[in-house]
Each structure stands twice: as structure tokens, then as C-alpha cells.
N, C-alpha and C positions, 0 to 999 in steps of 0.2 A: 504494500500500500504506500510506504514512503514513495518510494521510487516513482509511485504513477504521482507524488504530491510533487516531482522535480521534474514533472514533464510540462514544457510551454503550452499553452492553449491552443498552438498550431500542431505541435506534437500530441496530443491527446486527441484532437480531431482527427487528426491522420490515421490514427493508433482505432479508432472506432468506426474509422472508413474501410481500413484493410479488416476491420476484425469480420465487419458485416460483410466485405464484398466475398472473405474468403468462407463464409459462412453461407453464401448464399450458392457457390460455384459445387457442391457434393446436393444441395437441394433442389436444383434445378430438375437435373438429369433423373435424381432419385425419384421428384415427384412423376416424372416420365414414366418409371417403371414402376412406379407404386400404381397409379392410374390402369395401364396394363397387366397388373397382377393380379387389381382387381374387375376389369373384364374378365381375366380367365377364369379366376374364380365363381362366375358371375354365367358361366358356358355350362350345360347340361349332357351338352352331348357332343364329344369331339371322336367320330367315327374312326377316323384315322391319326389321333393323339397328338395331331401336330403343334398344336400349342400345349400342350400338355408334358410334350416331351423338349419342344424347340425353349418357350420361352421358360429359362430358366436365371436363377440369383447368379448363377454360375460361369454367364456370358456374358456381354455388353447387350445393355438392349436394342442398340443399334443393329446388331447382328441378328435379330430374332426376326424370323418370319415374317414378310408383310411389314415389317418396318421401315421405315426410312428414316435417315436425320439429317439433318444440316450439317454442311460443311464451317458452316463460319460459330453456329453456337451449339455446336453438336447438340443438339435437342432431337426430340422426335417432330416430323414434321408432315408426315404423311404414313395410314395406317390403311391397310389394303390386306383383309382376310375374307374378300366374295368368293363364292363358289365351291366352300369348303364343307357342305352339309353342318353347319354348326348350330347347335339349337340352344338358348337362354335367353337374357334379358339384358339390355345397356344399365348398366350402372353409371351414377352420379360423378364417377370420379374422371367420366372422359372428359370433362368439361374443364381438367385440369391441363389438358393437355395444350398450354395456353400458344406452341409453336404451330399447330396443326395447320397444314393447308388443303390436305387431301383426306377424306376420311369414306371409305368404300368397305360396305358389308355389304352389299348387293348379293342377292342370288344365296340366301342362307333361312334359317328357319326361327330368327330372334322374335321374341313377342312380348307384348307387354307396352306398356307409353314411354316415348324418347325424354327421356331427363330433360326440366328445364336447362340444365347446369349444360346442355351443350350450346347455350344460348350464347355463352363466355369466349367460346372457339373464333374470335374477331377476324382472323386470319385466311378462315376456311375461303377456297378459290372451289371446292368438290363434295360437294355431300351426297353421297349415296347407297340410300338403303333402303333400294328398289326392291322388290321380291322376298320380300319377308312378312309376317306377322303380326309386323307392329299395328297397335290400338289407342285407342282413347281420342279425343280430340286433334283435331289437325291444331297445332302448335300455334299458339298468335306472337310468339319470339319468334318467329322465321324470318323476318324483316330486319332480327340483328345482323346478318351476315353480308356485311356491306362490301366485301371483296369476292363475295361468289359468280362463280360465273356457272356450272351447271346442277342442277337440285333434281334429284330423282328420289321418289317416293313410291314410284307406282308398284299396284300390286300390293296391297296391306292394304290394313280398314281402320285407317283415319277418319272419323266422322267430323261432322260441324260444319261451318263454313270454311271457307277463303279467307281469310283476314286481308283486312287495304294496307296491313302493314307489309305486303308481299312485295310493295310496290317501292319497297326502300331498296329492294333489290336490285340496284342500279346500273351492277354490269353483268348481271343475266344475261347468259347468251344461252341455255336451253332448259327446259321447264318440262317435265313427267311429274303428271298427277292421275295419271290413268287408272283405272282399277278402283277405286275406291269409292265408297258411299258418303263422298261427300255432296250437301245441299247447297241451295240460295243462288245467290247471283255470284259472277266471274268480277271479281274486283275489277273495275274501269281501269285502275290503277298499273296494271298486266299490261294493259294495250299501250301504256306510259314510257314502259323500256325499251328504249329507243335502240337497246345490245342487241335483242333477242331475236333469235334464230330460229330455235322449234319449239314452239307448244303443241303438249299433247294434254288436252284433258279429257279424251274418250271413258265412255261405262262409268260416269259416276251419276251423280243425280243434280248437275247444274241446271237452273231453271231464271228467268231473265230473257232478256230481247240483250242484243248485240248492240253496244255506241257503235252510233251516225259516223263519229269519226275516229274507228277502232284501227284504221292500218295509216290513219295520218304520222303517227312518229313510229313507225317499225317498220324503215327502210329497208334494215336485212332481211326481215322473215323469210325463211325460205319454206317450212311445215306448219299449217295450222289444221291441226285435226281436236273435231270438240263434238265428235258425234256419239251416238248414243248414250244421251242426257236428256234435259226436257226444257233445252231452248225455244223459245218461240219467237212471235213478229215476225216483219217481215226482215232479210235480208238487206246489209246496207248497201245500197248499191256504187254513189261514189264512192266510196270508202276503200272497200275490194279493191279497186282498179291503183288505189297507192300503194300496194302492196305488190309491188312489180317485179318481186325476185321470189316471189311465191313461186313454186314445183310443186307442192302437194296442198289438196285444203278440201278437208273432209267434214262434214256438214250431217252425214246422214244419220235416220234414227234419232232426230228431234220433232220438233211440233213447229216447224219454221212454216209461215202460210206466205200468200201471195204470188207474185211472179218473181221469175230467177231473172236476176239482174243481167243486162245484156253487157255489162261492164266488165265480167269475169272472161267473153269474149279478149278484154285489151290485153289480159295478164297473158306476154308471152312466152314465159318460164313457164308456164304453168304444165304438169304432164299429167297429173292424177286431178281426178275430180268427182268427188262425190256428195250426191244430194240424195240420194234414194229414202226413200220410207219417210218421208216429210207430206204435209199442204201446201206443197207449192204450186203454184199452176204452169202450162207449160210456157216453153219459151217461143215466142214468136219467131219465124223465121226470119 
């Protein structure tokens, strides 16, 4: 205690600068793999023991399975375990994983509701945890993830609405919500991101008329399929026609009435097109 009493005020700051920073450099990494330890914990059924046997105390977690980390703050950065038959639940602790850019369970058998706590993941550029189980309310935090660029959900049974908070999703370049029973209207707010490239929100239970002016700021769209739902009204007619890099736009298996816009005519990209099982009336020649 003397000796900290003969240390300058610049010397004792320094001294509680290195203590915390070298205090914080074995917590980083560790909170990485604690997060990940508690996934695996968190897994019911691992077919083929791959994390079972890969991710262990015993390696760098960087080395484990479906990991990746960064080269500059060696952290975990992106986590990739689709396709691997894996059956349990997301635990709360993914949300620690505060370097994440890429996070891919796709094509697995998890179920149960997504932790608020991956709300925290600021970072995430990839979320996808399409073809799984998951339940409970479709998420009104999905709007946190303001550096994502593709969100795959579909296939699980997310109820509720759309939240307008979707629409903070700013560099959205492709959107799966397919498959699920979700209701209400398509937040306006979707037609807003001026990034996005393909929407798919076929088979769920959307219901709503289409904004007048839904393809004025989505220059790129090249996929808009939003069939078999329970859209209705008519079809916007100039609207379609600003969507000029449109290829596919699939429509059918709603309650759309009136005449089919002679505007979809302009879209020269366009190679698929479907309207079938609607009230629409035909198109004049």
C-alpha cells in the first residue's frame, strides 16, 4: 500500500489503465467461448457429435467448427452450424457474442422463441435461421440490426405481425419470411429500402392492399414474390413499371381484384410472372 501512496497521479492512472485493459484482453475471447459452450449445452440432439466432440476447453475457439474470428481482435465473428441435423433451443448468451457479423443455423431443427438478447448483435451483416422451429412472436427488435444486409426466417412459425420497425433495416439487400403464419398488413416501411433485392413473403397470412407507390424507391428489386397470402385491391399499376430490374414477381393465390395492369407489359427484365388464383379480370389486348 505504501508504494501505491509514492505513485504520481499520472502513475496511478496508468497503473488502473493497464490493470483494466489487461483484465479485459483473457475476457473478451473467454466471453466468446462461454457464449458457445452455452449453445452447446443448450443442443438436444447432435447426430453426428460434432460439437460435442469438436468444441472443446481444450482448443482455441477459433478452431472449433463453424467458427470464424477476426484477424485484427481475434474474437468470434461469424458462427455457421446449418445443415447439421441439430435439435435444441438459442440461449440468451448468443447475444454476447458482441463481434458477430454472420450468424447461420439454417436448415436445423432448433425451436423454441429467439432470445431478445440477440437484439445486442449490432454488427450482424447475416442472420439466418431459415428452416427451423422456431416460435413465438415474430421479434419487434429486428429493426436493431442496422448493418444487415440479408435476414432469412422462413420456414418456422413466427406469429404476429411485421413490425415498421423492419424498416430500420437500411441496407437490406434480401428478405425470406416465407412459410410462416404471420398476419396484418406488409409494413409500407419494406417498400422504403431502397438496398433490397429479393422479397419473398409467400404462404403466410398477409392481408392489406399494396402502396400506390410500393416500387418508387427499390431500384434494384430484382424478386418480388408475396403470393399465397390474403392481399387484396387492386394492383398498382404505375408503381410496377418503376421496378425495372424486376425478373421474377409473383402475385398469385391472393384476393387481388380488378384489371392486371398493362404496365407490367414495360418491365423488360421481367421472365416469370404470376397472377393465377386471384379476381382479376383479364387483360385487354
Amino acid at each position: 500500500m505504501e508504494k501505491l501512496h509514492n505513485l504520481s497521479p499520472f502513475g496511478f492512472v496508468l497503473l488502473c489503465f493497464l490493470s483494466a485493459f489487461l483484465a479485459m484482453l483473457p475476457t473478451n475471447i473467454t466471453t466468446d467461448q462461454s457464449s458457445l459452450l452455452a449453445l452447446r449445452s443448450h443442443i438436444s440432439f447432435d447426430p453426428h457429435q460434432i460439437l460435442a466432440n469438436n468444441w472443446s476447453v481444450r482448443s482455441s475457439v477459433c478452431e472449433w467448427i463453424g467458427v470464424t474470428c477476426g484477424f485484427r481482435h481475434l474474437r468470434v465473428t461469424g458462427l455457421n452450424i446449418s445443415n447439421m441435423n441439430l435439435s435444441g433451443t438459442l440461449p440468451p448468451q448468443l447475444g454476447n457474442l458482441s463481434f458477430l457479423v454472420s450468424l447461420d443455423i439454417r436448415n436445423n431443427n432448433f425451436h423454441g422463441e429467439m432470445p431478445h438478447e440477440i437484439a445486442h448483435l449490432r454488427r450482424l451483416k447475416l442472420l439466418n435461421l431459415g428452416v427451423n422451429n422456431l416460435e413465438g412472436e415474430f421479434p419487434q427488435w429486428i429493426g436493431s440490426f442496422h448493418q444487415l444486409r440479408l435476414l432469412n426466417l422462413r420456414n418456422n412459425s413466427f406469429t404476429g405481425l411485421i413490425p415498421p420497425s423492419i424498416s430500420n433495416l437500411s441496407k437490406l439487400e434480401t428478405i425470406y419470411l416465407s412459410f410462416n403464419p404471420l398476419q396484418g398488413n406488409i409494413p409500407t416501411g419494406i417498400f422504403n429500402i431502397s438496398s433490397l433485392q429479393i422479397i419473398h413473403l409467400m404462404d403466410n397470412g398477409l392481408s392489406g392492399v399494396l402502396p400506390s407507390d410500393m416500387c418508387y424507391r427499390l431500384p434494384g428489386l430484382s424478386i418480388l414474390d408475396l403470393s399465397m397470402n390474403k392481399l387484396n385491391g387492386q394492383l398498382p399499376s404505375s408503381a410496377l413499371a418503376q421496378c425495372s430490374e424486376l425478373q421474377v414477381l409473383s402475385l398469385s393465390l391472393n384476393e387481388f381484384g380488378g384489371a392486371v395492369p398493362k404496365e407490367i407489359g414495360e418491365l423488360k427484365k421481367l421472365e416469370e410472372l404470376y397472377l393465377g388464383i386471384n379476381y382479376l379480370e383479364d387483360l385487354d389486348p
